[in-house]
C-alpha positions as CSV (number, residue, x, y, z in Angstrom):
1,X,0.0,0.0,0.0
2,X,2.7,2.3,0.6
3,X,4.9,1.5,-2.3
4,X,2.1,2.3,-4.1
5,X,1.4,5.3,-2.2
6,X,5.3,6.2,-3.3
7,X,4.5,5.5,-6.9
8,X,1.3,8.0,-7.1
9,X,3.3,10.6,-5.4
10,X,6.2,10.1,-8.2
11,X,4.1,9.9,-11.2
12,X,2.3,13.6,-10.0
13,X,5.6,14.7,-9.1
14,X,7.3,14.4,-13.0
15,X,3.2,15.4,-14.2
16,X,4.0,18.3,-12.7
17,X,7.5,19.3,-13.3
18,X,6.3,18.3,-17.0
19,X,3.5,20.7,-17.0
20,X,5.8,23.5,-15.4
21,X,8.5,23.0,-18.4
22,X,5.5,23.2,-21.3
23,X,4.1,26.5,-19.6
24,X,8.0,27.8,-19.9
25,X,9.0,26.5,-22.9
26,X,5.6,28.5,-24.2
27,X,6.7,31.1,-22.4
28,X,10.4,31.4,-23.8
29,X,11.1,33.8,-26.9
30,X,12.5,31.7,-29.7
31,X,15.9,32.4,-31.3
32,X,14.9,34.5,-34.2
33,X,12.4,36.5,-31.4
34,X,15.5,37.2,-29.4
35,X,17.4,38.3,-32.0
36,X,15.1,40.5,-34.0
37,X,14.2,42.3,-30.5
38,X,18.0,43.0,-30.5
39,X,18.0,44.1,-33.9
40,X,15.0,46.1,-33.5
41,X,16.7,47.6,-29.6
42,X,19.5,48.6,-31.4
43,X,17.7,50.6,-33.9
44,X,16.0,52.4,-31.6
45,X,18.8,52.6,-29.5
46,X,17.6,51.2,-27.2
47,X,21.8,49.7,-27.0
48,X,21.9,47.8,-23.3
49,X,18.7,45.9,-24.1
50,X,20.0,45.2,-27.6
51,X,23.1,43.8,-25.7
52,X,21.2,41.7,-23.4
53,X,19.6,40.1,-25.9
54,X,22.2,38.8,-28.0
55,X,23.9,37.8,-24.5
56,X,21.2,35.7,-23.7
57,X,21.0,34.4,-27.2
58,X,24.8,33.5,-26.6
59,X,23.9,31.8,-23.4
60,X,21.2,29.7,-25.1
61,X,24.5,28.1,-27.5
62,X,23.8,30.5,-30.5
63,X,27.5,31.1,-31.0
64,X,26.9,32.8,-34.7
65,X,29.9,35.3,-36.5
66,X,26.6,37.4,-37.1
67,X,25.2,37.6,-33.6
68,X,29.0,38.9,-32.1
69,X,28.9,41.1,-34.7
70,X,25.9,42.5,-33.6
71,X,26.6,42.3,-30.0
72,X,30.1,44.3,-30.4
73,X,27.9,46.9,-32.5
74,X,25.8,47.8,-29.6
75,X,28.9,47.5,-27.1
76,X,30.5,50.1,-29.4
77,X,27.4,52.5,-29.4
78,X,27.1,51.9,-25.4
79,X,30.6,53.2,-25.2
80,X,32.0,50.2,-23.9
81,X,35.4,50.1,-26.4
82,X,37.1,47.0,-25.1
83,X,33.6,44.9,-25.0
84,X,33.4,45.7,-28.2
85,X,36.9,44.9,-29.8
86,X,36.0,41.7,-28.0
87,X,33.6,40.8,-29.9
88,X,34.2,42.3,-33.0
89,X,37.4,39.6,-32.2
90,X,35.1,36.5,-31.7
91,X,32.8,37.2,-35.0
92,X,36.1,37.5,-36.9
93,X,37.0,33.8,-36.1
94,X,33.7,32.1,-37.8
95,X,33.3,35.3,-40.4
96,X,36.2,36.4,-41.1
97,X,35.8,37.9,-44.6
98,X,33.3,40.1,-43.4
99,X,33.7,43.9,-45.2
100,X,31.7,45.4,-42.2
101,X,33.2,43.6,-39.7
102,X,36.3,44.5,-40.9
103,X,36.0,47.5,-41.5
104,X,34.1,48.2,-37.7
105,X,36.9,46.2,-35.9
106,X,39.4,48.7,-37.8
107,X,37.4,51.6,-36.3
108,X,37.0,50.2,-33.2
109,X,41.0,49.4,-32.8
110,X,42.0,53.0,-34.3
111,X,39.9,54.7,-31.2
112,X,42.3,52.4,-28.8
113,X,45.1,54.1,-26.9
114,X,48.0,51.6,-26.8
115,X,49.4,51.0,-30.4
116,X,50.2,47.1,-30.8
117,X,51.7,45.8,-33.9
118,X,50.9,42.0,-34.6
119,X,53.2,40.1,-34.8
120,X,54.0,38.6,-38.7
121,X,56.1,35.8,-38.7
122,X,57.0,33.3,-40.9
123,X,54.6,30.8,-41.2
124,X,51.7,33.2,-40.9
125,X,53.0,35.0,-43.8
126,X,53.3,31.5,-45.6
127,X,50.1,30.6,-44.7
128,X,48.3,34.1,-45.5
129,X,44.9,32.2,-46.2
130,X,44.4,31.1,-42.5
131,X,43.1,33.9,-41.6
132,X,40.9,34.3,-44.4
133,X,39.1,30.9,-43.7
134,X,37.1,29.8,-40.8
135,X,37.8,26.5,-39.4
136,X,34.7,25.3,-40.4
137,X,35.5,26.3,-44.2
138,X,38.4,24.1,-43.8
139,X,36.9,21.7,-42.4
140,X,34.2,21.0,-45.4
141,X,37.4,22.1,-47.9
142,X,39.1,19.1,-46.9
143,X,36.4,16.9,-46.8
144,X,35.5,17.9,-50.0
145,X,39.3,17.4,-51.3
146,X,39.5,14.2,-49.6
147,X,36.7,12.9,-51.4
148,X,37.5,13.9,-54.7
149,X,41.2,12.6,-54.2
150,X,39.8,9.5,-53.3
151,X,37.5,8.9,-55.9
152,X,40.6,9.6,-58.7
153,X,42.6,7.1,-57.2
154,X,39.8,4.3,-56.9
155,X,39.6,5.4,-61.0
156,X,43.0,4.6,-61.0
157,X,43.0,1.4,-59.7
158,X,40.2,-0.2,-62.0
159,X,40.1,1.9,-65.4
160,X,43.3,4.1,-65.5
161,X,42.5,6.6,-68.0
162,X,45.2,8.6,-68.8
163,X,44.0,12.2,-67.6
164,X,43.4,10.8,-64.6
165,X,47.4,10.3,-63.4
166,X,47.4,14.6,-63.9
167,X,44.5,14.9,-62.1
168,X,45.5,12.5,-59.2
169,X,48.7,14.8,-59.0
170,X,47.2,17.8,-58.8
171,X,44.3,16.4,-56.4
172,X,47.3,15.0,-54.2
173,X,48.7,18.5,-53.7
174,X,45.1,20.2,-53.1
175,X,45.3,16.8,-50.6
176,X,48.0,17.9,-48.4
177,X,47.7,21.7,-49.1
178,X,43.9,21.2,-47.3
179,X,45.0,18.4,-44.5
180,X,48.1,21.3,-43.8
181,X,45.9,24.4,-44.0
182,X,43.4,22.3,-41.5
183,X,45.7,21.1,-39.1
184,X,47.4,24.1,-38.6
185,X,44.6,26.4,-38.4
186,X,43.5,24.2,-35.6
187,X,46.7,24.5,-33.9
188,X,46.5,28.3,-34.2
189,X,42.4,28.5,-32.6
190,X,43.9,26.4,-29.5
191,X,47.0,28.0,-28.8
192,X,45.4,31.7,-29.3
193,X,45.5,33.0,-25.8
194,X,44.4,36.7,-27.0
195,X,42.5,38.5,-24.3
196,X,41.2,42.0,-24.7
197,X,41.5,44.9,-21.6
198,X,38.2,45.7,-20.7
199,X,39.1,48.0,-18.0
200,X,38.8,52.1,-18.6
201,X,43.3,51.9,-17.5
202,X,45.0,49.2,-15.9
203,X,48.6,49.0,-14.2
204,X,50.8,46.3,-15.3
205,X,53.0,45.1,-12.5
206,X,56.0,43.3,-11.9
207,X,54.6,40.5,-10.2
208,X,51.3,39.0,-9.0
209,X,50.9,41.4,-6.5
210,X,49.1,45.1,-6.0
211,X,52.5,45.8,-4.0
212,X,54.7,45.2,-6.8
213,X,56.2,47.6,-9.2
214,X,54.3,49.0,-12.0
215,X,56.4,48.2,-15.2
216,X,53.6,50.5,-17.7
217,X,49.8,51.3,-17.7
218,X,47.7,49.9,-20.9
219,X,43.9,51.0,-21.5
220,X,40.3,49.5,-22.9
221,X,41.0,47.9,-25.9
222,X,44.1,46.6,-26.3
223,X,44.7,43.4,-27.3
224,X,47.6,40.9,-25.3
225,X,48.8,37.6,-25.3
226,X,48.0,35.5,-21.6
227,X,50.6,33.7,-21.2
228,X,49.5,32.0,-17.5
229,X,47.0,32.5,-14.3
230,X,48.1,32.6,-11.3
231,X,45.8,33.1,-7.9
232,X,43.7,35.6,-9.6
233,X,46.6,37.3,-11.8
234,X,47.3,37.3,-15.3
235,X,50.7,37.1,-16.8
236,X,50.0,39.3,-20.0
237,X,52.9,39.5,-22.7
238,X,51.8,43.2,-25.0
239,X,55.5,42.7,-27.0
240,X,59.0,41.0,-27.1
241,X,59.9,43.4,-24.2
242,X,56.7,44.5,-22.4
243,X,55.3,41.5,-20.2
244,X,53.5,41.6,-16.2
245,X,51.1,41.0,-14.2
246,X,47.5,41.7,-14.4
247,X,44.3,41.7,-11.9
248,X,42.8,38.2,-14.0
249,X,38.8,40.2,-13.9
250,X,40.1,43.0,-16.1
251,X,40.9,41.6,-19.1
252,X,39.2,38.3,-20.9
253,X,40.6,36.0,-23.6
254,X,39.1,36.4,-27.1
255,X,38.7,32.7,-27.9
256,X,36.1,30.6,-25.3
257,X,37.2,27.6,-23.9
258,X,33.7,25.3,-23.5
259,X,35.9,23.3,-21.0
């Protein structure tokens, strides 16, 4: 009698919490609602609820180049410089042929106060196309590639027409030209340790400490390498010869780690 006393009380129990998810679920905006509110906040500007929205649209796993894009937009017109350059950061890694973006992060950069110059070196100037391609272009370029490649040399092995030993050639360079491109462009997205300073001026210091030295002062904006963390401090690297400590809440990396 009990146990089925138990069982009653359990099958109301998930009747409910079912009910109680259906009423939210019909409750919740969609996706597109979210983001067309933003969009239509934004025009009217209307900027913090514009960025609110795409923040929640963010949260809900909407990670779209178009969406940042947006969101560092109405960062930008909020006045919030380094929130924007953030963003305008994270939409360049899924769209990064963008002419507005582009042109916006330009804008945005120009209006910093600390001039960086990136760093060119050899294999990024060899490999000038990596940061014209997303990884996910990559990704569908090799598999493409890989396909094609495959299918020429399964020609090859049962009919052998002469055009195809050219082709295979070619398709064999395309082959490891792609499987390079990819593998290094993923090396490059998870060694990026690129944070942006998001506070109005911030002292760089010796050593993890507010006691310590102050080596040089940097502003909203700028872009640095983190090289480690360390009980709330970030070891920031801005060139060859300007490296120090940071407060860890004043600055955050470009690239999210999901982990």
């Amino acid at each position: 009698m009990r146990g089925a006393i138990c069982l009653k009380s359990l099958i109301f129990f998930l009747s409910m919490l079912s009910i109680i998810g259906s009423i939210y679920a019909a409750d919740a905006p969609s996706a597109e609602e979210l983001y067309v509110e933003g969009n239509r906040a934004y025009r009217e500007t209307r900027y913090q609820q514009a960025i609110d929205g795409y923040l929640r649209l963010l949260d809900l796993g909407y990670r779209n180049g178009h969406v940042y894009y947006n969101l560092a937009n109405a960062y930008l017109r909020a006045g919030q410089l380094g929130r924007a350059i953030l963003n305008y950061e994270r939409a360049m890694v899924l769209i990064p042929r963008d002419a507005d973006l582009n042109f916006n992060l330009r804008y945005a950069l120009d209006r910093t106060q600390d001039a960086v110059t990136p760093s060119q070196n050899f294999i990024r100037q060899a490999f000038f196309w990596l940061d014209e391609l997303s990884l996910d272009e990559l990704l569908w370029g090799f598999g493409v590639v890989n396909i094609i490649f495959w299918c020429i040399l399964a020609l090859r092995l049962f009919v052998r027409p002469e055009w195809s030993y050219y082709v295979l050639i070619v398709m064999l360079i395309f082959w490891l030209a792609a499987g390079v491109s990819l593998g290094m462009k993923w090396h490059q997205l998870g060694t990026d340790r690129r944070s942006v300073i998001l506070a109005d001026e911030v002292e760089i210091l010796a050593g993890p400490d507010k006691n310590d030295t102050v080596l040089f002062k940097l502003h909203e904006g700028t872009i640095v390498q983190r090289q480690r963390v360390e009980a709330g401090w970030s070891l920031i690297r801005l060139s060859e010869n300007k490296r120090g400590w940071i407060k860890s809440d004043v600055i955050e990396q470009i690239l999210i780690n999901d982990n």
